[in-house]
ZAPA-747243 format. One record per residue (C-alpha): residue in three letters; x negated, y negated, z. Coordinates in pm, 1 decimal. Example, Ala and Ser with C-alpha at 12.3 -4.5 7.8 and 13.67 -1.06 7.14 Angstrom:
2
+------+----------+----------+----------+
! type !       px !       py !       pz !
+------+----------+----------+----------+
!  ALA !  -1230.0 !    450.0 !    780.0 !
!  SER !  -1367.0 !    106.0 !    714.0 !
+------+----------+----------+----------+
END
This chain:
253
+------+----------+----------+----------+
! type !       px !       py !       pz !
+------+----------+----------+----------+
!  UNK !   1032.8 !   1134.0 !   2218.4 !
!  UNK !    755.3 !   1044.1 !   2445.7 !
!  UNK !    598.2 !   1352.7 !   2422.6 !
!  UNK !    574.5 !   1371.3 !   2044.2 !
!  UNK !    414.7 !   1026.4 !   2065.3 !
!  UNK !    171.4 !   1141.5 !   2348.3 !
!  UNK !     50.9 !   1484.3 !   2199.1 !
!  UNK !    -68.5 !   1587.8 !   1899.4 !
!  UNK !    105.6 !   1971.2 !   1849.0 !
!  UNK !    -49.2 !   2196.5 !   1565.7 !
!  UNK !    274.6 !   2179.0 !   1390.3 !
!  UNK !    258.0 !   1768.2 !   1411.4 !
!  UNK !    -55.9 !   1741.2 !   1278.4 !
!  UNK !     52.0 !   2001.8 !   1006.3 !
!  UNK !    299.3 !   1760.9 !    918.3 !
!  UNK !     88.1 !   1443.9 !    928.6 !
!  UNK !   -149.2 !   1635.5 !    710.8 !
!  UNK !    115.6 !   1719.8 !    435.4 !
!  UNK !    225.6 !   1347.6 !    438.7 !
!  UNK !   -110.2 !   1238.9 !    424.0 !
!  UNK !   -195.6 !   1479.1 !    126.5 !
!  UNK !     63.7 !   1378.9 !   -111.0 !
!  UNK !    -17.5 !   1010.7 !     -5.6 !
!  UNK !   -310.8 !   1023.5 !    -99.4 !
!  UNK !   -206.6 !   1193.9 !   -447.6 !
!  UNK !    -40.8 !    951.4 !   -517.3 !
!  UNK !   -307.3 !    692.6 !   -423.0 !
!  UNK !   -595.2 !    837.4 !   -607.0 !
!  UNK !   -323.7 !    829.6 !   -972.1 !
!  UNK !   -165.4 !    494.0 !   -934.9 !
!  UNK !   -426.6 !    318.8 !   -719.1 !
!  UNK !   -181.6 !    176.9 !   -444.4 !
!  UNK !    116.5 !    371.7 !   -275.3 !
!  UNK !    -31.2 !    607.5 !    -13.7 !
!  UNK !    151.6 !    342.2 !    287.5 !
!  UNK !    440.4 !    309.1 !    130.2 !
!  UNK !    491.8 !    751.7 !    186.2 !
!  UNK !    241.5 !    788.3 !    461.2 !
!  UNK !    374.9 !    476.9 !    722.6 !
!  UNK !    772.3 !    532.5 !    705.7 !
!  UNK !    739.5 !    888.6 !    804.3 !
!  UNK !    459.2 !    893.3 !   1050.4 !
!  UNK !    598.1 !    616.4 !   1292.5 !
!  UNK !    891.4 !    806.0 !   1324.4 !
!  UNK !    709.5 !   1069.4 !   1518.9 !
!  UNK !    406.6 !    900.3 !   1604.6 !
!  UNK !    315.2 !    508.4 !   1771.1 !
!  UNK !    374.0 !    257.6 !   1446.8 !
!  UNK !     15.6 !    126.6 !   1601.7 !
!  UNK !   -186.3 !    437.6 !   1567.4 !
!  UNK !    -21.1 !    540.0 !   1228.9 !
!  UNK !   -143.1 !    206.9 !   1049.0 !
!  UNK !   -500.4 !    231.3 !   1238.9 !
!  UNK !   -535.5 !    588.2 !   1113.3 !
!  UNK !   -403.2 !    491.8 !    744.6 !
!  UNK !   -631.0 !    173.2 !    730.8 !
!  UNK !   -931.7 !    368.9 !    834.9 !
!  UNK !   -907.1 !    665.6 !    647.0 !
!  UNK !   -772.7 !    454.4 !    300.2 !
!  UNK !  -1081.9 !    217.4 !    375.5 !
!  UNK !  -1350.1 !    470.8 !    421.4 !
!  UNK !  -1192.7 !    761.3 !    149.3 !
!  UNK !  -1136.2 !    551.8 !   -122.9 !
!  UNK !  -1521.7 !    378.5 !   -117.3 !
!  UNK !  -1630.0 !    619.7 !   -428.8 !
!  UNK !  -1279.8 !    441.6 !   -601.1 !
!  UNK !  -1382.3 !    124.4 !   -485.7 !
!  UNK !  -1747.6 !    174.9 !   -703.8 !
!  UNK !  -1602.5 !    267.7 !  -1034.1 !
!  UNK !  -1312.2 !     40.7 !  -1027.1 !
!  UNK !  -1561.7 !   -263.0 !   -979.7 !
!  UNK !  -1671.3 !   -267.7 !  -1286.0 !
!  UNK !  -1325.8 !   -192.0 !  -1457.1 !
!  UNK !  -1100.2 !   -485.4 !  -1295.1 !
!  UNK !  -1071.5 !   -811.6 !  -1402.2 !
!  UNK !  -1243.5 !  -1050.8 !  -1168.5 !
!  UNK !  -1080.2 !  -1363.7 !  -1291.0 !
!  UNK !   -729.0 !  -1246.2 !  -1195.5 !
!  UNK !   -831.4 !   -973.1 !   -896.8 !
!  UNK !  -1014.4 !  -1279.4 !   -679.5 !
!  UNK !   -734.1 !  -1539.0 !   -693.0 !
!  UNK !   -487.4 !  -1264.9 !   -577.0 !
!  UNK !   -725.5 !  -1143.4 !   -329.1 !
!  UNK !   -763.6 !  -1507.7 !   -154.7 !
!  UNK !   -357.6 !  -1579.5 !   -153.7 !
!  UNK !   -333.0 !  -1251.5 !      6.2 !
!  UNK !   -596.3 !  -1323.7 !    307.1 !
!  UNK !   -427.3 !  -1673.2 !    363.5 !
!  UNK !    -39.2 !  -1601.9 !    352.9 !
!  UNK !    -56.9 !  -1249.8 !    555.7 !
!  UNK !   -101.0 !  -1482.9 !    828.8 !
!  UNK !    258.5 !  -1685.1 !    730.7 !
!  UNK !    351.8 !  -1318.0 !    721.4 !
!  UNK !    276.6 !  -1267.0 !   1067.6 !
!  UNK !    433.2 !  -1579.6 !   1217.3 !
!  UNK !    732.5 !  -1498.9 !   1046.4 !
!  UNK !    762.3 !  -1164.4 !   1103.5 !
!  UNK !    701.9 !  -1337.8 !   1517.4 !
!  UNK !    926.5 !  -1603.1 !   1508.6 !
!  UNK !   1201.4 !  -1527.5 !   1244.0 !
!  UNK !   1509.7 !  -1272.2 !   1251.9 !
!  UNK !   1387.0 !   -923.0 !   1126.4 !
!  UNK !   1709.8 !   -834.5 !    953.1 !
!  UNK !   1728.1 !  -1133.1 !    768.1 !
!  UNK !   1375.1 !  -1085.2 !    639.3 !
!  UNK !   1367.1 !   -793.8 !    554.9 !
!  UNK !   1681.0 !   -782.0 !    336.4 !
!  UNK !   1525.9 !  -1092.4 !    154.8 !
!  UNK !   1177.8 !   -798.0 !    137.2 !
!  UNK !   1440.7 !   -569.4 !    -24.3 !
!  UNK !   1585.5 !   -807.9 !   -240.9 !
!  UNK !   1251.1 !   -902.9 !   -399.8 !
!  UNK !   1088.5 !   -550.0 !   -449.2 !
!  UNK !   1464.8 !   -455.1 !   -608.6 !
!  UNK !   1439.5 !   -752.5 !   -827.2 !
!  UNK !   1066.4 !   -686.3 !   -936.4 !
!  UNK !   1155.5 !   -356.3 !  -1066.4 !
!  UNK !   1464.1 !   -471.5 !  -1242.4 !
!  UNK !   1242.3 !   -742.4 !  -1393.3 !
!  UNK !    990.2 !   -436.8 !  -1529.5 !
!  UNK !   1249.7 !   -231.4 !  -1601.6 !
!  UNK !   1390.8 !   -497.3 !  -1848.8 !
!  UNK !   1090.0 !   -439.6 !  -2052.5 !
!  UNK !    944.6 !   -825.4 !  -2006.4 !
!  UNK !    611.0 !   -862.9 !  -2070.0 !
!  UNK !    352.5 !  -1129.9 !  -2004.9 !
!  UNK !    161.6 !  -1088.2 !  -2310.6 !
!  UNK !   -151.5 !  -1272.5 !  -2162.4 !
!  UNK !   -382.0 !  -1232.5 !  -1840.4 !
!  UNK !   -258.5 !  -1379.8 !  -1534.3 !
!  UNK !   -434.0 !  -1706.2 !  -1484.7 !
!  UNK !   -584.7 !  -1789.4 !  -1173.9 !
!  UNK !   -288.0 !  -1974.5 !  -1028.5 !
!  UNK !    -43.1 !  -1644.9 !  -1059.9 !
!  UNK !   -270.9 !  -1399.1 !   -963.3 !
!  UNK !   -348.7 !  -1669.6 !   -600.3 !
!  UNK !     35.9 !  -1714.4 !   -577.1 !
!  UNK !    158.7 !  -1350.7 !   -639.8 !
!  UNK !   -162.6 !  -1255.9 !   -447.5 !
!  UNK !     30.8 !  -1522.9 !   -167.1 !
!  UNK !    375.2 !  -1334.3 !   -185.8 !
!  UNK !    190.4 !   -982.0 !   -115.8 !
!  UNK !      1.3 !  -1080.4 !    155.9 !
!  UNK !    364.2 !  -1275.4 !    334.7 !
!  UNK !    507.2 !   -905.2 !    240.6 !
!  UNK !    241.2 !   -735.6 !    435.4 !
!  UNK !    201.1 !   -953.4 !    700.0 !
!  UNK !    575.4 !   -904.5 !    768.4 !
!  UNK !    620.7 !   -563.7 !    720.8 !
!  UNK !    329.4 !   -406.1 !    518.8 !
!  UNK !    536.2 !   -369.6 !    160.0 !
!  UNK !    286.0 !   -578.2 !     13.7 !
!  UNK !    238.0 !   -367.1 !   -335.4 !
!  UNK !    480.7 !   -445.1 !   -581.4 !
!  UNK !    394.1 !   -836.5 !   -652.4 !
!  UNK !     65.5 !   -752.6 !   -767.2 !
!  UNK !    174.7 !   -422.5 !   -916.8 !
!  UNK !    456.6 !   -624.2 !  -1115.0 !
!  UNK !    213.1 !   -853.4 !  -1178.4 !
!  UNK !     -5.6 !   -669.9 !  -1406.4 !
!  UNK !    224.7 !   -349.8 !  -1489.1 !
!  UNK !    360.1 !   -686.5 !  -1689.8 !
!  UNK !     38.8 !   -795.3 !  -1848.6 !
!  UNK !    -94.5 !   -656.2 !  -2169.2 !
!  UNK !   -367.7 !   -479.1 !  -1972.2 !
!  UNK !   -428.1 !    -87.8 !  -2022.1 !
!  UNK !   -340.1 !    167.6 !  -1701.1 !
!  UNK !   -691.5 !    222.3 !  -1624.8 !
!  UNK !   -728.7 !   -182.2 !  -1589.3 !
!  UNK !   -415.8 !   -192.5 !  -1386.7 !
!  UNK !   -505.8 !     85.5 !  -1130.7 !
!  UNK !   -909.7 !    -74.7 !  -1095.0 !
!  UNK !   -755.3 !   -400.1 !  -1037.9 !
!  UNK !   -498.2 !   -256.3 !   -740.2 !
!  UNK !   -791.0 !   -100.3 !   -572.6 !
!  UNK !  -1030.2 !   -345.6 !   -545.2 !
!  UNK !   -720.7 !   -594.7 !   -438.8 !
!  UNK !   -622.8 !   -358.1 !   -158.0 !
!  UNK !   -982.0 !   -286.8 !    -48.5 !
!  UNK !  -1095.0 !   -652.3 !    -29.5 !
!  UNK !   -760.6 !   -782.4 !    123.9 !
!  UNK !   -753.1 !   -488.7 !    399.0 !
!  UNK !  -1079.6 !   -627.0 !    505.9 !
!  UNK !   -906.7 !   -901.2 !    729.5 !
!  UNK !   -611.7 !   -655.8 !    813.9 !
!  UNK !   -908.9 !   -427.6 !    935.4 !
!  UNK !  -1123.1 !   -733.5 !   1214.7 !
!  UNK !   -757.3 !   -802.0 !   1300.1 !
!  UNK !   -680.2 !   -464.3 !   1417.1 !
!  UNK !  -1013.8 !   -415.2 !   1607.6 !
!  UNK !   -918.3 !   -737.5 !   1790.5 !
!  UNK !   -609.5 !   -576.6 !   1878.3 !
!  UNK !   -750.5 !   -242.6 !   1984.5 !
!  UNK !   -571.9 !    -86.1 !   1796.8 !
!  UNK !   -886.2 !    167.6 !   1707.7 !
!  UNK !   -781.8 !    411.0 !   1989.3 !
!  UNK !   -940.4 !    759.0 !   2082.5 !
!  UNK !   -551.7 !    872.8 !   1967.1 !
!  UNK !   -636.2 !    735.7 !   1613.7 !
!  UNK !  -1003.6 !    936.3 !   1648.7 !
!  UNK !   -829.6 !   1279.4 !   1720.7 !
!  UNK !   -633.4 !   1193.8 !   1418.1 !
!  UNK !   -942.0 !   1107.3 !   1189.4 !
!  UNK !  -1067.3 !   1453.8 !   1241.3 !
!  UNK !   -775.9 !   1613.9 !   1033.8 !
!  UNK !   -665.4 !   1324.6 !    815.8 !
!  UNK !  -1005.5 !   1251.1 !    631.5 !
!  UNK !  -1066.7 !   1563.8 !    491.9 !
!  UNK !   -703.4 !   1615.1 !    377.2 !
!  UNK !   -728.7 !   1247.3 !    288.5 !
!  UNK !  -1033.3 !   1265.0 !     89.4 !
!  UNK !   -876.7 !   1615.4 !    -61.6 !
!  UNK !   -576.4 !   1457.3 !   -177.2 !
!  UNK !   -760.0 !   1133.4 !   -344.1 !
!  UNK !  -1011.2 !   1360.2 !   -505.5 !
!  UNK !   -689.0 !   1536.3 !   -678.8 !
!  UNK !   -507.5 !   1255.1 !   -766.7 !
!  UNK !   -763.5 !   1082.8 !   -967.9 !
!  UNK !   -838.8 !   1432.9 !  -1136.4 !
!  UNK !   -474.4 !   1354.6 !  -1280.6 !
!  UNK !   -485.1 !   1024.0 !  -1300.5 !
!  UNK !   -751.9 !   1170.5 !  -1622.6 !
!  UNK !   -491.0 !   1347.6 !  -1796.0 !
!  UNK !   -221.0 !   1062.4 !  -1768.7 !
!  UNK !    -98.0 !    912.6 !  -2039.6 !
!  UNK !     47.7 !    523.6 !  -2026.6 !
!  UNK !    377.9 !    616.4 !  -2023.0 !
!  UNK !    348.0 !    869.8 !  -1747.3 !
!  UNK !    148.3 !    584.2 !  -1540.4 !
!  UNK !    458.3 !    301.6 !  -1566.2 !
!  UNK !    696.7 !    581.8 !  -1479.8 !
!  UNK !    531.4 !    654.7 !  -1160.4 !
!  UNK !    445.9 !    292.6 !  -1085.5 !
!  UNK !    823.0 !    201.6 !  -1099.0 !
!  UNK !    891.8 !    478.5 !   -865.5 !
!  UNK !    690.2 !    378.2 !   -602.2 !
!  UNK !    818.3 !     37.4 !   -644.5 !
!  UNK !   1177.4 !    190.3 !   -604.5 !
!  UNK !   1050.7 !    367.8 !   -280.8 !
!  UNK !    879.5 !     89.5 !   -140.5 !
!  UNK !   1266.8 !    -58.9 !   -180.4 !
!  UNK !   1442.1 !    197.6 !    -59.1 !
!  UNK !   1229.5 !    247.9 !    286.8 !
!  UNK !   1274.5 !   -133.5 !    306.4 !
!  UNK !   1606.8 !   -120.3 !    328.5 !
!  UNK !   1741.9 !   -192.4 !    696.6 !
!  UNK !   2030.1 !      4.6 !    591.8 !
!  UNK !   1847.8 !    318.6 !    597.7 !
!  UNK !   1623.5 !    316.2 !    870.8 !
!  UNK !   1824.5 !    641.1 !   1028.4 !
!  UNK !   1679.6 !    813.5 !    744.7 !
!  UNK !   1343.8 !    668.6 !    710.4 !
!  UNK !   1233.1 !    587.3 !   1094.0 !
+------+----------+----------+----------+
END
């Protein structure tokens, strides 16, 4: 195992890069998603460090031309609160994710993802906007997910999947949420060194197939209909369960 974690083989990076791609489908349609496919798979053949330096690089540089259009799509009013509970409670992520028992945590991570998409599955609806006080606190519970175990989607995607915005206002709020709360996730890692010259070797082949595989996903993202969009959503909310789940991690890791 070493040795897969030391060198990077033509048919590892191969691999990597077919990951990556349909990540970053997936990303450029629904607007979140990419970590929840990319991370599970590539730390079980490559350091969990490197993977999330790579990801966080690649998903903060590559999705930049998202990042422009979706500014002036999202709602501000509920996209800022959400942002700020995220940047303060990652860090309550992190000290529990330090000083609490894993297992027990992250059964209570799969037990609030599963209940989030039972919740949307029900059909409920919050007929309004979030006000500023949901979006900070479900911004809050995403950032303890992340900072724990980087599941941090599905509170905000529940969120508004449950508001009576359109899928084009869902998906520009998600990305400007994920690029302005990765910002802090991003100083922390530098302080960490976790920007190795591994994670620069990577760069080389995952931000072209990165940038590829965005660039295709929005192209669907076009020709989706509503339906199609909420369909999708849930299932990345079920995956983000299912890789979650300690029970699995022979499968997943």
């Amino acid at each position: 195992m070493d040795e897969i974690f030391t060198s990077y083989t033509p048919d590892l990076l191969a691999f990597l890069a077919l990951v990556l791609f349909v990540a970053g489908c997936v990303r450029g349609f629904a607007g979140f998603g990419a970590g929840m496919i990319f991370i599970p798979v590539a730390t079980s053949v490559i350091l969990p460090a490197t993977a999330a330096a790579t990801f966080l690089f690649i998903d903060s540089i590559v999705t930049l031309p998202l990042l422009i259009r979706a500014v002036r799509q999202c709602v501000w009013s509920t996209v800022l609160p959400a942002v700020f509970g995220a940047v303060i409670f990652v860090h309550l992520g992190a000290w529990l994710l330090a000083n609490t028992d894993i297992l027990v945590l992250r059964w209570t991570i799969f037990a609030i993802v599963t209940g989030l998409l039972l919740l949307l599955i029900s059909g409920w609806r919050y007929q309004k906007q979030p006000n500023s006080a949901i979006s900070f606190a479900t911004g809050g519970v995403s950032g303890i997910l992340g900072g724990i175990s980087q599941v941090s989607a599905p509170p905000v995607v529940a969120m508004w999947l449950s508001s009576s915005s359109d899928p084009q206002t869902i998906r520009a709020n998600l990305i400007v949420f994920f690029s302005l709360a990765s910002v802090g996730t991003f100083f922390a890692y530098m302080l960490h060194g976790f920007f190795t010259i591994k994670v620069l070797h990577l760069l080389v082949v995952a931000v072209p197939v990165y940038a590829l595989a965005i660039f295709t996903g929005t192209r669907g993202f076009k020709w989706a209909n509503p339906s199609l969009y909420r369909k999708v959503a849930y299932g990345l909310i079920a995956l983000a369960a299912l890789t979650s789940m300690p029970a699995l991690d022979e499968l997943f890791r």
